[in-house]
N, C-alpha and C positions, 0 to 999 in steps of 0.2 A: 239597185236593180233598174234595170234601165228599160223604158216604157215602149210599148210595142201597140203599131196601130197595125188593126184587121184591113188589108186591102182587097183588091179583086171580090173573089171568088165570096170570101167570107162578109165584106162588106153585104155583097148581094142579098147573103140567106137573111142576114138582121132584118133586111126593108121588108121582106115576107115575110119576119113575127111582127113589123110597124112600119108599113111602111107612108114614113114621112122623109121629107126633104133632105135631111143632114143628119146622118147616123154616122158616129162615132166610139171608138174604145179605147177606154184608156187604161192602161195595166200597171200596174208597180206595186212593191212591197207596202208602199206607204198609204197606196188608195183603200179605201173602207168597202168598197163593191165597184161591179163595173156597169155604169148605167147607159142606157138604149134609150135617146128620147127623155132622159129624165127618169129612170122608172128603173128600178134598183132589182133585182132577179130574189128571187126570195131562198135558194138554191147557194147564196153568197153568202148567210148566217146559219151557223148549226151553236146549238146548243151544246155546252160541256157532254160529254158524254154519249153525245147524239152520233149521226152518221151522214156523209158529205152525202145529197142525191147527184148521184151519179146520173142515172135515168133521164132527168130532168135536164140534164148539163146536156145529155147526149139529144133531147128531142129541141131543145134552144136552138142550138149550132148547127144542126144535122139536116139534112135535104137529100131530097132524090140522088142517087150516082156520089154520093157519100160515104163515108166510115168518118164515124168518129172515136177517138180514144180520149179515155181520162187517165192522170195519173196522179192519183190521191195518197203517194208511200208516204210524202214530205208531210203529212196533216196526224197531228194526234190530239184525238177531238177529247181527252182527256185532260189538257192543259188549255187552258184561253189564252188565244192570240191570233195572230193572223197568218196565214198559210198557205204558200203559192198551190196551185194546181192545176197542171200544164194540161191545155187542151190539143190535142192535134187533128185537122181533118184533113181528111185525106180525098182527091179528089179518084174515082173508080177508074174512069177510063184512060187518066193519063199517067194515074201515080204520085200528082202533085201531092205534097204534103204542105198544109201551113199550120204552124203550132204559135199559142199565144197562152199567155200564164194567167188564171183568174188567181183572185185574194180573197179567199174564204175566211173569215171569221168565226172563230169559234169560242162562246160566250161572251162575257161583256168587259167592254175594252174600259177598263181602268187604271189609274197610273201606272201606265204602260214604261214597264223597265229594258233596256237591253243587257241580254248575256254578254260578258267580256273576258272570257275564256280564252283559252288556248286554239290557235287556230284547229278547226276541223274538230272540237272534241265536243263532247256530251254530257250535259250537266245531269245530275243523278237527281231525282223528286225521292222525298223523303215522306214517310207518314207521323206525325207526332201527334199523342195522344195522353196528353199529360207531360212526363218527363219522359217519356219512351218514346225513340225515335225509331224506326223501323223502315227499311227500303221496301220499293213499290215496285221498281221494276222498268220506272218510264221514265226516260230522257229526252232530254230536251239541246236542238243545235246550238253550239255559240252562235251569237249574232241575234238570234230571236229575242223578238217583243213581248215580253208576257204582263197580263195583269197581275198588279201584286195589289196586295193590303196589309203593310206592316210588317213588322217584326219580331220574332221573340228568338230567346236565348234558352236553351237546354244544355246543361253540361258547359256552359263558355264557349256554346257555338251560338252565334245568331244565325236563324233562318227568317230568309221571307217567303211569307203569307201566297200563295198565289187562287186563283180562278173565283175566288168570293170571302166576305166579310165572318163566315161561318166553317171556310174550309181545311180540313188537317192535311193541306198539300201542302208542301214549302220546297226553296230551293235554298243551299248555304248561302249567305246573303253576300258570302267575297264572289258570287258570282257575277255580280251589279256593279261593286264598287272599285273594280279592278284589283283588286288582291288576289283574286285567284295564281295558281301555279299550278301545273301540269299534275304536282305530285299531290295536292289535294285531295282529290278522289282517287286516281288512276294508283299512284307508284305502287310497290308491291313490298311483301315485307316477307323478310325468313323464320318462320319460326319451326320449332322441335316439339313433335308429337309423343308425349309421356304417357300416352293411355290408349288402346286403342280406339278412333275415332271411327263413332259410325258417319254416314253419310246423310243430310239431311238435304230438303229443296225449298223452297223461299217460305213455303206456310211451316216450316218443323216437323213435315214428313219424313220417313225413315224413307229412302231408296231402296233398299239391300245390299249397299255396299258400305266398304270401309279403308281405311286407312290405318296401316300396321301400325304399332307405337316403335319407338326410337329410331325417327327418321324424322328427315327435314320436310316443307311445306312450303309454299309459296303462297300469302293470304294479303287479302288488303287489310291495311293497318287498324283501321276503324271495325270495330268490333257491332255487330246489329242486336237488337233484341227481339226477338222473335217467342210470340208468348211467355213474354217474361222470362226469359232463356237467353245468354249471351254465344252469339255464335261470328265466327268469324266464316266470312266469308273465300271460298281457296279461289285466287287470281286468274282471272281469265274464263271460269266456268261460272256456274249457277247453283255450285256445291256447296254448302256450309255442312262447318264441323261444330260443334260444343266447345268453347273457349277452355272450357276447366277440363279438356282433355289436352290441352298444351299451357296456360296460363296456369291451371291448380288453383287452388280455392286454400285460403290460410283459415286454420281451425285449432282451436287452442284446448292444450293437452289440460283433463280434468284428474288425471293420475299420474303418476311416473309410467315411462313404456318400454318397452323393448321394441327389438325391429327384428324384423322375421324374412327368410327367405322360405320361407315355405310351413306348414302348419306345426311341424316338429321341431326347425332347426332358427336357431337367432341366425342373423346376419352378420352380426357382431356385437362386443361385448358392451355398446355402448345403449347410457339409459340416457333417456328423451326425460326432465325432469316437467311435474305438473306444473300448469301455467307456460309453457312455451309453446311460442306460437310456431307452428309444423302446417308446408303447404302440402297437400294432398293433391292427387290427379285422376282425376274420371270417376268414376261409380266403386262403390268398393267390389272387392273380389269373393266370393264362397270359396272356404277354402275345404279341403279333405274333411277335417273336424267338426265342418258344419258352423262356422266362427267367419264373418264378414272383414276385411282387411283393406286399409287405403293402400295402394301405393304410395311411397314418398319421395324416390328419388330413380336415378337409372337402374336399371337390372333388378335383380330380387331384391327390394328392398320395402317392406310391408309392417303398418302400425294396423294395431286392433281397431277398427272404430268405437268402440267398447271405451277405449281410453280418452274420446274425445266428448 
């Protein structure tokens, strides 16, 4: 990021918040704040969680026959790190504009890692909370700095630690060490809906809608758990489905079974013998008789749960 001195105009308004001899600024990704005279703007550190003062940026910079703009999209004061945000003022009567990038700080800079991703992509923050890894929602540029602390391993994934010594953030840790690939997080996977799927949103809400069974899906391949609920997420949206309406759930037979296409009639003449292991899909069924039924394969094909 290449550093940017305030000339003219913008030099001027500084000597009027201090004004001594040799005012200077200096910008770039790598600077910790941008100081005036020595004297650090306090508007250049937010707290995790906190909110960049805008207000503050705007009455700094700003003078008479001025506008000033902030633009604060690049800062997610949810992750700690450093984060440009571009000032522009604008002079009233001529139109002039001059913009310069301050480096806001948000929480505290500790072994400061870079992403090494794929160009332009976004690394995905994870919640873990024991062995249960759960998506959050928040991403993070390649290229960015962030505090880590550590590492650990769930499932034969390692993730690193980010924003404090105490916190359940992490990012996959091939994001640091250059192993990432594009299909990590992002590629997309086909799978065959065997039950009808209802529609869920990132806390395990029902939406009201749903997805027919025996038809294909496009989901990311990593599976989340969501109050202890495996749900895949469908590609490109913010929709999750119940895994065990397309994976099935294996449940071992406690009697010999038949298999039913409907409360009256077998499917055919074959018996499921006890002790074999049979995958079920989705909730079982109420049937006419008043008698609860798995699915077990395409089309009419139903075991008692009774048997299992």
């Amino acid at each position: 990021m290449k550093k940017t001195k305030l000339a003219g105009l913008l030099a001027a308004s500084l000597l009027t918040i201090a004004p001594l001899a040799a005012t200077t600024i200096s910008s770039s990704v790598e600077a910790a704040s941008i100081a005036v005279n020595n004297t650090n703007y306090s508007f250049l550190h937010v707290p995790v969680n906190g909110n960049v003062d805008v207000t503050a940026i705007k009455n700094t910079f700003g003078e008479p026959g001025t506008t000033v703009s902030v633009d604060i999209s690049k800062v997610e004061t949810r992750i700690a790190s450093t984060y440009p945000v571009e000032v522009t003022k604008t002079i009233l009567s001529t139109g002039y504009p001059d913009t310069f990038t301050l480096n806001v700080i948000v929480g505290d800079q500790h072994d400061l890692q870079e992403l090494q991703g794929a160009a332009d992509s976004d690394a995905e923050v994870y919640k873990i909370d024991g062995n249960t890894v759960s998506e959050t929602g928040i991403y993070v540029k390649d290229g960015a700095k962030v505090s880590t602390y550590g590492t650990t391993t769930v499932n034969g994934v390692s993730y690193t630690r980010l924003n404090g010594a105490n916190s359940n953030l992490y990012l996959k840790t091939n994001w640091f060490d250059g192993s990432y690939t594009k299909g990590t997080d992002s590629d997309l996977i086909t799978k065959y809906i065997m039950h009808k799927a209802a529609i869920y949103d990132k806390n395990g809400k029902k939406t009201g809608k749903s997805y027919r069974e025996f038809r294909n899906i496009d989901v990311y391949p990593d599976t989340v758990k969501i109050n202890g609920t495996e749900y895949y997420r469908v590609y490109n949206t913010s929709e999750y489905v119940k895994a065990t309406n397309i994976d099935g759930t294996k449940r071992t037979l406690k009697s010999n079974a038949y298999v039913y296409k409907n409360s009256k009639t077998r499917a055919n003449k074959k018996v499921l013998k006890k002790g074999t292991k049979v995958t079920t899909y989705g909730a079982p069924y109420k049937f006419a008789n008043g008698k609860y039924y798995y699915r077990i394969g395409k089309g009419k094909q139903y075991v008692r749960t009774a048997n299992f």
